[in-house]
Backbone as XML, in Angstrom:
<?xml version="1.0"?>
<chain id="A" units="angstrom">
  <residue number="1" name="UNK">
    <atom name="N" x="-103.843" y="110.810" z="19.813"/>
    <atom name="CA" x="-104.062" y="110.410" z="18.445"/>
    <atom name="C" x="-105.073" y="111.362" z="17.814"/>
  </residue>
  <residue number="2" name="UNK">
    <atom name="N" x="-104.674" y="111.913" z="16.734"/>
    <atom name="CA" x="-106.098" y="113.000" z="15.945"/>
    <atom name="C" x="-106.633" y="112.193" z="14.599"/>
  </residue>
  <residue number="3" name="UNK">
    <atom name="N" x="-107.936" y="112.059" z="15.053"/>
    <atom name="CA" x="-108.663" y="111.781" z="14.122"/>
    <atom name="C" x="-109.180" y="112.236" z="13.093"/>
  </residue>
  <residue number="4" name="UNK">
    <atom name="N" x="-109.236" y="111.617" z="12.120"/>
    <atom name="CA" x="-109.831" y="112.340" z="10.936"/>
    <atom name="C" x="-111.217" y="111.866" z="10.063"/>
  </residue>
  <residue number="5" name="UNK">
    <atom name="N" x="-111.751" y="112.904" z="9.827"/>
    <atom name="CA" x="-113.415" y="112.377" z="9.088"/>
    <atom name="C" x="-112.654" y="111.750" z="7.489"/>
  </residue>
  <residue number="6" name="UNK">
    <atom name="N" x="-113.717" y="111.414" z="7.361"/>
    <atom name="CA" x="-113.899" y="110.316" z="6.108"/>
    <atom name="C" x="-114.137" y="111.117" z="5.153"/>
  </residue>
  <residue number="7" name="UNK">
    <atom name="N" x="-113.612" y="111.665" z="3.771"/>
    <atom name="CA" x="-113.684" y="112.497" z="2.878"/>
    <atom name="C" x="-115.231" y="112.104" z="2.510"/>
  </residue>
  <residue number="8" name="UNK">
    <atom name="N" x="-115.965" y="113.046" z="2.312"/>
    <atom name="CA" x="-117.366" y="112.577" z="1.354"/>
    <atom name="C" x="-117.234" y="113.525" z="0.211"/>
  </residue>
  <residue number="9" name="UNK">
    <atom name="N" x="-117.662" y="112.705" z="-1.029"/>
    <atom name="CA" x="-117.768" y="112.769" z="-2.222"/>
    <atom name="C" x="-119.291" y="112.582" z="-2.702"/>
  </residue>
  <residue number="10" name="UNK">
    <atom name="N" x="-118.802" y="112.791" z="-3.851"/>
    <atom name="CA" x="-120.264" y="112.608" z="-4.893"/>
    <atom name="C" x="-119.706" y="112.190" z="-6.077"/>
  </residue>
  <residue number="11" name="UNK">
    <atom name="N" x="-120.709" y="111.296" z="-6.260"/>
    <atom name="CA" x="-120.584" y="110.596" z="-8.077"/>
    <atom name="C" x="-121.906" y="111.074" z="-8.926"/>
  </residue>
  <residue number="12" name="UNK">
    <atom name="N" x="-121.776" y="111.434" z="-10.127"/>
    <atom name="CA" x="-122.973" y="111.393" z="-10.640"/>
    <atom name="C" x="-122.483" y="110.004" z="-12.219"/>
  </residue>
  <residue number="13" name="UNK">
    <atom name="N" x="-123.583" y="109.062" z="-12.169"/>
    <atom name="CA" x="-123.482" y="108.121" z="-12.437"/>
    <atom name="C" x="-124.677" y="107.660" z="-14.091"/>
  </residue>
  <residue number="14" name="UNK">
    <atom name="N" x="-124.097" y="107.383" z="-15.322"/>
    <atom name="CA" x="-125.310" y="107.129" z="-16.229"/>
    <atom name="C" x="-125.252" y="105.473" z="-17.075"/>
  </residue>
  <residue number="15" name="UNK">
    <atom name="N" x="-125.823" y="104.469" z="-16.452"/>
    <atom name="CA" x="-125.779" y="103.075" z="-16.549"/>
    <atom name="C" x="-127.027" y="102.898" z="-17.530"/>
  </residue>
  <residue number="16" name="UNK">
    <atom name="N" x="-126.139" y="102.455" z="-19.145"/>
    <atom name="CA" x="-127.056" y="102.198" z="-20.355"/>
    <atom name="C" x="-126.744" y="100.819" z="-20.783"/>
  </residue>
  <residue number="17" name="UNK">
    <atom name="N" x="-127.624" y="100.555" z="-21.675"/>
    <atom name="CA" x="-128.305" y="99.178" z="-21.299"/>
    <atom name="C" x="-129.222" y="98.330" z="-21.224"/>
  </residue>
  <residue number="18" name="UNK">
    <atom name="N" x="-129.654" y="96.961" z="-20.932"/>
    <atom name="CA" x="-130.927" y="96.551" z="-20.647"/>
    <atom name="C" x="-131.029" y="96.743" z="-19.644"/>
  </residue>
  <residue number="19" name="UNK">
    <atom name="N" x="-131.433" y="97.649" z="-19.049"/>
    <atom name="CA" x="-131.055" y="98.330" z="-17.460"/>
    <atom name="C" x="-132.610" y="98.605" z="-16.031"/>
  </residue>
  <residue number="20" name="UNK">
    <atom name="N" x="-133.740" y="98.812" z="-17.451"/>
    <atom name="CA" x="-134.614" y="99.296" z="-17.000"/>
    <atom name="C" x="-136.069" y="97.771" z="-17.448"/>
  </residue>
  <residue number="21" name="UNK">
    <atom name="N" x="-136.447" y="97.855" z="-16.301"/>
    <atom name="CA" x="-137.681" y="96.761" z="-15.881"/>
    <atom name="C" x="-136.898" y="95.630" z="-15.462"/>
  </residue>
  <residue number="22" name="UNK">
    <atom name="N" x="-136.016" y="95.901" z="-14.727"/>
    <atom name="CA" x="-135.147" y="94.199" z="-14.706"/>
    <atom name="C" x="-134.536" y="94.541" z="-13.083"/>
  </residue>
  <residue number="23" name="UNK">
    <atom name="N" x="-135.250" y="95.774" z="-12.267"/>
    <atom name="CA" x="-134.594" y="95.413" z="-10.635"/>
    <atom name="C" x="-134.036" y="96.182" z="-10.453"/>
  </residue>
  <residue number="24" name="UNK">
    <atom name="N" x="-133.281" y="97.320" z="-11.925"/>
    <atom name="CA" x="-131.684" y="97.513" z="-11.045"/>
    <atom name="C" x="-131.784" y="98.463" z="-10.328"/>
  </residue>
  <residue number="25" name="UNK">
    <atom name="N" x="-132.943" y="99.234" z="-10.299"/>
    <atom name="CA" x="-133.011" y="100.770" z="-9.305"/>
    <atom name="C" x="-133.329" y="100.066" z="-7.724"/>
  </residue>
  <residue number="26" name="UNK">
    <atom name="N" x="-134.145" y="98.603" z="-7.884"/>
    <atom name="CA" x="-134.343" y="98.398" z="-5.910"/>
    <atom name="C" x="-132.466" y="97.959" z="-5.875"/>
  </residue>
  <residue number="27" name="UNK">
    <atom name="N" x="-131.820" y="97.185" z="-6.712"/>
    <atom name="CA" x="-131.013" y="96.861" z="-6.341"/>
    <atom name="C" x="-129.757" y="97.800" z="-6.006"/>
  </residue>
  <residue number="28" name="UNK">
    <atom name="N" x="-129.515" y="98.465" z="-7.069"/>
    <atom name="CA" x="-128.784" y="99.729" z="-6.503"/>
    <atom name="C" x="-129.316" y="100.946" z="-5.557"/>
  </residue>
  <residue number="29" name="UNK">
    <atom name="N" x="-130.337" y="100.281" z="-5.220"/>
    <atom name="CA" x="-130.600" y="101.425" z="-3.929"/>
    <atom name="C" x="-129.883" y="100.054" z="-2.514"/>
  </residue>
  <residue number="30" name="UNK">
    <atom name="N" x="-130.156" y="98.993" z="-2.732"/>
    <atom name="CA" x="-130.105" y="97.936" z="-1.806"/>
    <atom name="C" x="-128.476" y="98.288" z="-1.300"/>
  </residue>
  <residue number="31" name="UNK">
    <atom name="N" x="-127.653" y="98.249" z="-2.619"/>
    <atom name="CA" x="-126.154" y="98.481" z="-2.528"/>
    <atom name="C" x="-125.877" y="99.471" z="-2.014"/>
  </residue>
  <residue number="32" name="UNK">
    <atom name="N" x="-126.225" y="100.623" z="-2.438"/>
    <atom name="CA" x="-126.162" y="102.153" z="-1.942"/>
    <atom name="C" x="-126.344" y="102.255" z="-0.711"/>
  </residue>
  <residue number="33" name="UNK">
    <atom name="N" x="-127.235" y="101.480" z="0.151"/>
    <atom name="CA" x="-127.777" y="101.359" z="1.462"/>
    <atom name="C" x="-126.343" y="100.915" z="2.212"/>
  </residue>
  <residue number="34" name="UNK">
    <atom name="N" x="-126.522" y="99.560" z="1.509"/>
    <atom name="CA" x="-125.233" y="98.776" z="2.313"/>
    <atom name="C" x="-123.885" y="99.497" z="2.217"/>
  </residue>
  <residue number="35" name="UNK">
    <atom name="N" x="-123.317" y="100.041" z="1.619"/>
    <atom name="CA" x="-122.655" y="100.901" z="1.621"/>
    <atom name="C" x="-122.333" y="102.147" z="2.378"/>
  </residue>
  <residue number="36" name="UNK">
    <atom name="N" x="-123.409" y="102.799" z="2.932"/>
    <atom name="CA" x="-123.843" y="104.215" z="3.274"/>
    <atom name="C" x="-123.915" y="105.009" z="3.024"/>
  </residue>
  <residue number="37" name="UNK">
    <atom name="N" x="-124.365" y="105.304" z="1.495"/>
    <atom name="CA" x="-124.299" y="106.077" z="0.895"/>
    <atom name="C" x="-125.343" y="106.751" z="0.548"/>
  </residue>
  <residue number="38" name="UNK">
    <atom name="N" x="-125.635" y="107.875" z="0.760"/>
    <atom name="CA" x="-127.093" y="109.007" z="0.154"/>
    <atom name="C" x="-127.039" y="109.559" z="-0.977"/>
  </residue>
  <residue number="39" name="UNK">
    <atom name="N" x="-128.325" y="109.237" z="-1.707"/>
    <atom name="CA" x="-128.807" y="110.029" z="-2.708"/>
    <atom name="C" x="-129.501" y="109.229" z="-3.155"/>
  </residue>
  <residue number="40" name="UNK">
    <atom name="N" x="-129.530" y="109.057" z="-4.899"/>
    <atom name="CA" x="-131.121" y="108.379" z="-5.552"/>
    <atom name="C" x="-130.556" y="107.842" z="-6.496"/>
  </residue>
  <residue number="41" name="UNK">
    <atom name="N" x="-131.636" y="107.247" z="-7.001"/>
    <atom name="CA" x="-131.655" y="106.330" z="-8.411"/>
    <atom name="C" x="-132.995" y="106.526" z="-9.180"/>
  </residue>
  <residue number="42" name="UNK">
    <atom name="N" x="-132.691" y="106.588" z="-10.523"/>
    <atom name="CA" x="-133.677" y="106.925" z="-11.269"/>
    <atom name="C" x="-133.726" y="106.354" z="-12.922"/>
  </residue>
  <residue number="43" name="UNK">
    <atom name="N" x="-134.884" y="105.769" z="-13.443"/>
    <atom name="CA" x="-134.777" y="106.457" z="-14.688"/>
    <atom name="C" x="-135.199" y="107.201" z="-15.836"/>
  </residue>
  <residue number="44" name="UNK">
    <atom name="N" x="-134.222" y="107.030" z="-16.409"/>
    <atom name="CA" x="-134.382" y="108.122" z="-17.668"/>
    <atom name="C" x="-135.220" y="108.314" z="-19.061"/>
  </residue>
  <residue number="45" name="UNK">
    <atom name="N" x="-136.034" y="108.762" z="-19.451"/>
    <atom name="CA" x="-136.431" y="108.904" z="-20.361"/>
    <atom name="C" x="-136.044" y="107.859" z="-21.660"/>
  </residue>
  <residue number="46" name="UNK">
    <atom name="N" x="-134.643" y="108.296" z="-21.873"/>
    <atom name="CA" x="-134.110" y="107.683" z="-23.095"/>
    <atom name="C" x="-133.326" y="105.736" z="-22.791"/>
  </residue>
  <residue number="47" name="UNK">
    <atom name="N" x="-134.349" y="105.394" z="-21.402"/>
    <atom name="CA" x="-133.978" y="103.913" z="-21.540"/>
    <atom name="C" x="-132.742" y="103.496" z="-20.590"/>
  </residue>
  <residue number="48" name="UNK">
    <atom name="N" x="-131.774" y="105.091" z="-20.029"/>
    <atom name="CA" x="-130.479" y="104.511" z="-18.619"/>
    <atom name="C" x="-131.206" y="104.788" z="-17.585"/>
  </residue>
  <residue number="49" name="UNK">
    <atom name="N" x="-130.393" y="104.241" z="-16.520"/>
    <atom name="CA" x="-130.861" y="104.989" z="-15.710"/>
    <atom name="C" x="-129.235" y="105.968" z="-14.560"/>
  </residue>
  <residue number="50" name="UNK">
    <atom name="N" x="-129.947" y="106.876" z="-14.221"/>
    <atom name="CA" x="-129.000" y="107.717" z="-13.555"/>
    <atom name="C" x="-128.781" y="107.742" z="-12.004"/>
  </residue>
  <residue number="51" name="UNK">
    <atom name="N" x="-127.849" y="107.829" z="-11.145"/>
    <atom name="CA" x="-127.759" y="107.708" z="-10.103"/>
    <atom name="C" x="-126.546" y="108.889" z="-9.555"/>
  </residue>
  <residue number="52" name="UNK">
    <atom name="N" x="-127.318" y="109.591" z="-8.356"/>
    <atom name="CA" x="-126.134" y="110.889" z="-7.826"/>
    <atom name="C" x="-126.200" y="110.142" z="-6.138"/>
  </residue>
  <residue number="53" name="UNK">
    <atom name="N" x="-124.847" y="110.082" z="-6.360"/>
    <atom name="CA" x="-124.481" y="109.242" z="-4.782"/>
    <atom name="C" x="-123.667" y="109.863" z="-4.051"/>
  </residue>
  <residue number="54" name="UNK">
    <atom name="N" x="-123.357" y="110.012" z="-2.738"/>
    <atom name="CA" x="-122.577" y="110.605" z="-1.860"/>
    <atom name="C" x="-122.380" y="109.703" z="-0.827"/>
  </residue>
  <residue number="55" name="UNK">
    <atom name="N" x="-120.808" y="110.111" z="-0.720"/>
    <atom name="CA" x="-120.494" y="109.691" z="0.750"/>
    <atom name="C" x="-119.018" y="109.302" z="0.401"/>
  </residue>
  <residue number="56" name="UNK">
    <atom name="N" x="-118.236" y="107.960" z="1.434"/>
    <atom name="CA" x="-116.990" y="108.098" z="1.601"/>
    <atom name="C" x="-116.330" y="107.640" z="0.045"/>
  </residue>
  <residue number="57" name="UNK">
    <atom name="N" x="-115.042" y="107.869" z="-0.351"/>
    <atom name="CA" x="-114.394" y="107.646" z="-1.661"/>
    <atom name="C" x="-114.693" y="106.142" z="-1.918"/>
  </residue>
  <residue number="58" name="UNK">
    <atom name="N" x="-114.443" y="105.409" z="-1.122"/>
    <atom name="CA" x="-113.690" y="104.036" z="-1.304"/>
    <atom name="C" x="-115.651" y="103.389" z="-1.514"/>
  </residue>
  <residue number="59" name="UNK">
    <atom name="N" x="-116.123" y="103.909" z="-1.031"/>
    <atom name="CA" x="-117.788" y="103.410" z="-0.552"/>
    <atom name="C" x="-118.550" y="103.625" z="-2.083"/>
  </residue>
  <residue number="60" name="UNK">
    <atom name="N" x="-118.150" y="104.752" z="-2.546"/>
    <atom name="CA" x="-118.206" y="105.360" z="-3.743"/>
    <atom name="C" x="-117.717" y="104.463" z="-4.900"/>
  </residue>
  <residue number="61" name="UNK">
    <atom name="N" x="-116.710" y="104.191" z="-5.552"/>
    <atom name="CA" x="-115.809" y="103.183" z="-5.863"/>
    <atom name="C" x="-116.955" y="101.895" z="-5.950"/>
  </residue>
  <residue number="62" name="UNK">
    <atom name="N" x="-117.108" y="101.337" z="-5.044"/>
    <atom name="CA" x="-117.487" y="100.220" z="-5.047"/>
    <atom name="C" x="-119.143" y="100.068" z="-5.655"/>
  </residue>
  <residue number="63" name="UNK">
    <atom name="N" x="-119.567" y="101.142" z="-5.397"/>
    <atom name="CA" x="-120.949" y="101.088" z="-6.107"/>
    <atom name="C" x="-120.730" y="101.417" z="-7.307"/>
  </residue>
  <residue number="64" name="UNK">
    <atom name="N" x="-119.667" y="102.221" z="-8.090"/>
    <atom name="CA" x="-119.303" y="102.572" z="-9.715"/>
    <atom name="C" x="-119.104" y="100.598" z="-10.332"/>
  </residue>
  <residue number="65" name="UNK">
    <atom name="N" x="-118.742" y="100.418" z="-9.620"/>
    <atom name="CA" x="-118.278" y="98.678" z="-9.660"/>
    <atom name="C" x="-119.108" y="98.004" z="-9.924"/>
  </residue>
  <residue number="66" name="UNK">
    <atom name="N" x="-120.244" y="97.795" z="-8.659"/>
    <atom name="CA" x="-121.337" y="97.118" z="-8.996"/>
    <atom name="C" x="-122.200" y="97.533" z="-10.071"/>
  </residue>
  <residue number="67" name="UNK">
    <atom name="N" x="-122.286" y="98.578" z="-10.792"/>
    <atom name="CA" x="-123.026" y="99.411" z="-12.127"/>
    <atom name="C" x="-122.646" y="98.693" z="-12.974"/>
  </residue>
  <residue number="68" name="UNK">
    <atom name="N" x="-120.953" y="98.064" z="-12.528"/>
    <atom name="CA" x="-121.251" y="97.417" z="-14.502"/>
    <atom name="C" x="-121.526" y="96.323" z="-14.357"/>
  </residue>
  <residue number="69" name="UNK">
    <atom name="N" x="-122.208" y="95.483" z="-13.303"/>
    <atom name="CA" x="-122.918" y="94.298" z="-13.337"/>
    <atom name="C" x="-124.116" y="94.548" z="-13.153"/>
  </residue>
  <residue number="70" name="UNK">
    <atom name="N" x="-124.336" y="95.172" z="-12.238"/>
    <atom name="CA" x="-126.129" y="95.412" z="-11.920"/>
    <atom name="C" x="-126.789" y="94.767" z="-11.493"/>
  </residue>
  <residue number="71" name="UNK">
    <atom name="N" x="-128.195" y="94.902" z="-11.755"/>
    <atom name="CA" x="-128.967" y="93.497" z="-10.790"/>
    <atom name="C" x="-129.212" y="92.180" z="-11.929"/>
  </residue>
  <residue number="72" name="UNK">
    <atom name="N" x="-129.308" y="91.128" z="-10.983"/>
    <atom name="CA" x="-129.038" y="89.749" z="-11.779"/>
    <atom name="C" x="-129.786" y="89.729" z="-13.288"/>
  </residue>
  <residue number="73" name="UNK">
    <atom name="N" x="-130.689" y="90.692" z="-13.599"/>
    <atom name="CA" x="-131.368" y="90.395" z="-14.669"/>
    <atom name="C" x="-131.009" y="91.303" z="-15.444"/>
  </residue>
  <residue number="74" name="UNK">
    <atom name="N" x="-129.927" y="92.520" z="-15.605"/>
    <atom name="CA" x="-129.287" y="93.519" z="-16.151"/>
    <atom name="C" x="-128.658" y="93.238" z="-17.207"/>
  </residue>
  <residue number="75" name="UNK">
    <atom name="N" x="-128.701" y="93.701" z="-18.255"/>
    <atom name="CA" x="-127.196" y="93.737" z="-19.102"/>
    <atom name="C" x="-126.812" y="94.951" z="-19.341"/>
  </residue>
  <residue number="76" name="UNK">
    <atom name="N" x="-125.357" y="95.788" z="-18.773"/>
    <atom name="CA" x="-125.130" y="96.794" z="-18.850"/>
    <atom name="C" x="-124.135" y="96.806" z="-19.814"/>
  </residue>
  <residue number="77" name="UNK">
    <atom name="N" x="-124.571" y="97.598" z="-20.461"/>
    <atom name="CA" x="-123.451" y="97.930" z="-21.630"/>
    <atom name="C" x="-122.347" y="98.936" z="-21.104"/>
  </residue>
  <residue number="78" name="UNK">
    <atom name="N" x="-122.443" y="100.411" z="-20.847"/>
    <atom name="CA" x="-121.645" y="100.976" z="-20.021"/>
    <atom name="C" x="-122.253" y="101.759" z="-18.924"/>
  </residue>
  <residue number="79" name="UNK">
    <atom name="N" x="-120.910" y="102.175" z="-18.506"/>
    <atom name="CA" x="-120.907" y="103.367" z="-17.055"/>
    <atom name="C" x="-120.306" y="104.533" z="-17.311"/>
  </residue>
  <residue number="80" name="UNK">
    <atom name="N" x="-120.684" y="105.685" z="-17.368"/>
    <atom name="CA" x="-120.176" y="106.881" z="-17.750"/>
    <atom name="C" x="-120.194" y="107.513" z="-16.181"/>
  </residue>
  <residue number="81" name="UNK">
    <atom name="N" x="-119.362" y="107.766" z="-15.427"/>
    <atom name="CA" x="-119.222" y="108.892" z="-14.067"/>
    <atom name="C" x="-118.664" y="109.825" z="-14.571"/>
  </residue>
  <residue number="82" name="UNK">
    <atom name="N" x="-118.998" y="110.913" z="-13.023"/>
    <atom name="CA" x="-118.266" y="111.636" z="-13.200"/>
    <atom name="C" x="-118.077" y="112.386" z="-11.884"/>
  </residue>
  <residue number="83" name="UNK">
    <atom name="N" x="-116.706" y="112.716" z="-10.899"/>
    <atom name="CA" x="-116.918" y="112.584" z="-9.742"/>
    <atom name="C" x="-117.068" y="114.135" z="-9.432"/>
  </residue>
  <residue number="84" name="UNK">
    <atom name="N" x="-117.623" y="114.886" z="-8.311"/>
    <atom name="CA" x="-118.380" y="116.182" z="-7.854"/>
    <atom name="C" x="-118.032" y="116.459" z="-6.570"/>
  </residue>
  <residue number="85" name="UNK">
    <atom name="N" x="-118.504" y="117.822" z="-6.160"/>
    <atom name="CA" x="-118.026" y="117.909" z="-4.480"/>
    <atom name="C" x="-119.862" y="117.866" z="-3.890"/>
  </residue>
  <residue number="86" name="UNK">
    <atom name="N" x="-119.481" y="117.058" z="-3.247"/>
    <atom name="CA" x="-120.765" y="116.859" z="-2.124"/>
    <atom name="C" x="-121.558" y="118.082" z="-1.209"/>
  </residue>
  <residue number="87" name="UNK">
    <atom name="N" x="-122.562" y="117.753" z="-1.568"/>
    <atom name="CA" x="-123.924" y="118.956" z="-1.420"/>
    <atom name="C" x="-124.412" y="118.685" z="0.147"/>
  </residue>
  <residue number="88" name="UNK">
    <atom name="N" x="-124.665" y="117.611" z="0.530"/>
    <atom name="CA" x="-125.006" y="116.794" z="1.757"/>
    <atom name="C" x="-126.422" y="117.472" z="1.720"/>
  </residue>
  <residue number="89" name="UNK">
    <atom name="N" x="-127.340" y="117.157" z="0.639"/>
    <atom name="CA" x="-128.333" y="117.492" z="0.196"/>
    <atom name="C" x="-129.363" y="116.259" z="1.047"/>
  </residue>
  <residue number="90" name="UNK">
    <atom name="N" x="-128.628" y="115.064" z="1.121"/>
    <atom name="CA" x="-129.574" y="113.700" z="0.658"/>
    <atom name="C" x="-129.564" y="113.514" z="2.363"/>
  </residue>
  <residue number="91" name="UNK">
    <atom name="N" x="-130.496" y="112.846" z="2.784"/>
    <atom name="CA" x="-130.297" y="112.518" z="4.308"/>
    <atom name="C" x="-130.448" y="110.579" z="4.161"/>
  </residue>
  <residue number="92" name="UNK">
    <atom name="N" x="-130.916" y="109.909" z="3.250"/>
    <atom name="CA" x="-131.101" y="108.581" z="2.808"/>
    <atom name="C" x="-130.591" y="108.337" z="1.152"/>
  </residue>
  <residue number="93" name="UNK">
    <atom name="N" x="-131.559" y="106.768" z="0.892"/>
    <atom name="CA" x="-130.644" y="106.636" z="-0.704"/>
    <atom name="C" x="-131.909" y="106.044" z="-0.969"/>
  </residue>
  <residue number="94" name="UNK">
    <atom name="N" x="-132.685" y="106.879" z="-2.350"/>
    <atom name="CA" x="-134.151" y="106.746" z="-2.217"/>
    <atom name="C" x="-134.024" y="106.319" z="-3.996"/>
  </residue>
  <residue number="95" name="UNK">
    <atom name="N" x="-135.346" y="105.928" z="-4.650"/>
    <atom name="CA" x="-135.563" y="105.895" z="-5.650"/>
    <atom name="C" x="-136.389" y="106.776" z="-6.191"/>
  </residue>
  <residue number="96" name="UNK">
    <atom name="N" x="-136.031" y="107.520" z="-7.137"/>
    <atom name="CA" x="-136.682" y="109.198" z="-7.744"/>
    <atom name="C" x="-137.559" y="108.618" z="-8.959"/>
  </residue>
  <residue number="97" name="UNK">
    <atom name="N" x="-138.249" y="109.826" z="-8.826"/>
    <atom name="CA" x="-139.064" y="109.219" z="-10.382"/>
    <atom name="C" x="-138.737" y="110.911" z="-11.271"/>
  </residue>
</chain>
């Protein structure tokens, strides 16, 4: 039987909104974790916050998902992605300032 690796990807991710002082960077790092996915969360100047994630497609997917709910105290208005080829830059899934 030949096995095959797990495609890794990258998303770069911009979640606007009531987004910021309300959790959602521990929480989407929490998800990102559970998932297995590396890279960061951050935010932005102008009030989103941004997130560059890597790892398998489907793993990927599911955290674009959880963005348009967010953490329980969130109101996200939208999700703008956009998907990239993977750097394997990140060795964890951290919160950036």
């Amino acid at each position: 039987m030949k096995l095959y690796n797990k495609r890794v990807q990258r998303v770069n991710l911009v979640v606007t909104g009531a987004v910021q002082g309300v959790g959602f960077r521990y929480y989407a790092r929490d998800e990102a974790k559970k998932l297995g996915l590396t890279g960061w969360v951050r935010n932005r100047e102008d009030g989103k916050v941004e997130i560059a994630a890597e790892g398998e497609h489907n793993a990927l997917e599911e955290l674009i998902n959880w963005c348009y709910e967010g953490s329980p105290a969130a109101k996200v208005d939208s999700v703008d992605f956009e998907w990239g080829r993977a750097t394997s830059e990140f060795s964890d899934f951290e919160i950036s300032t």
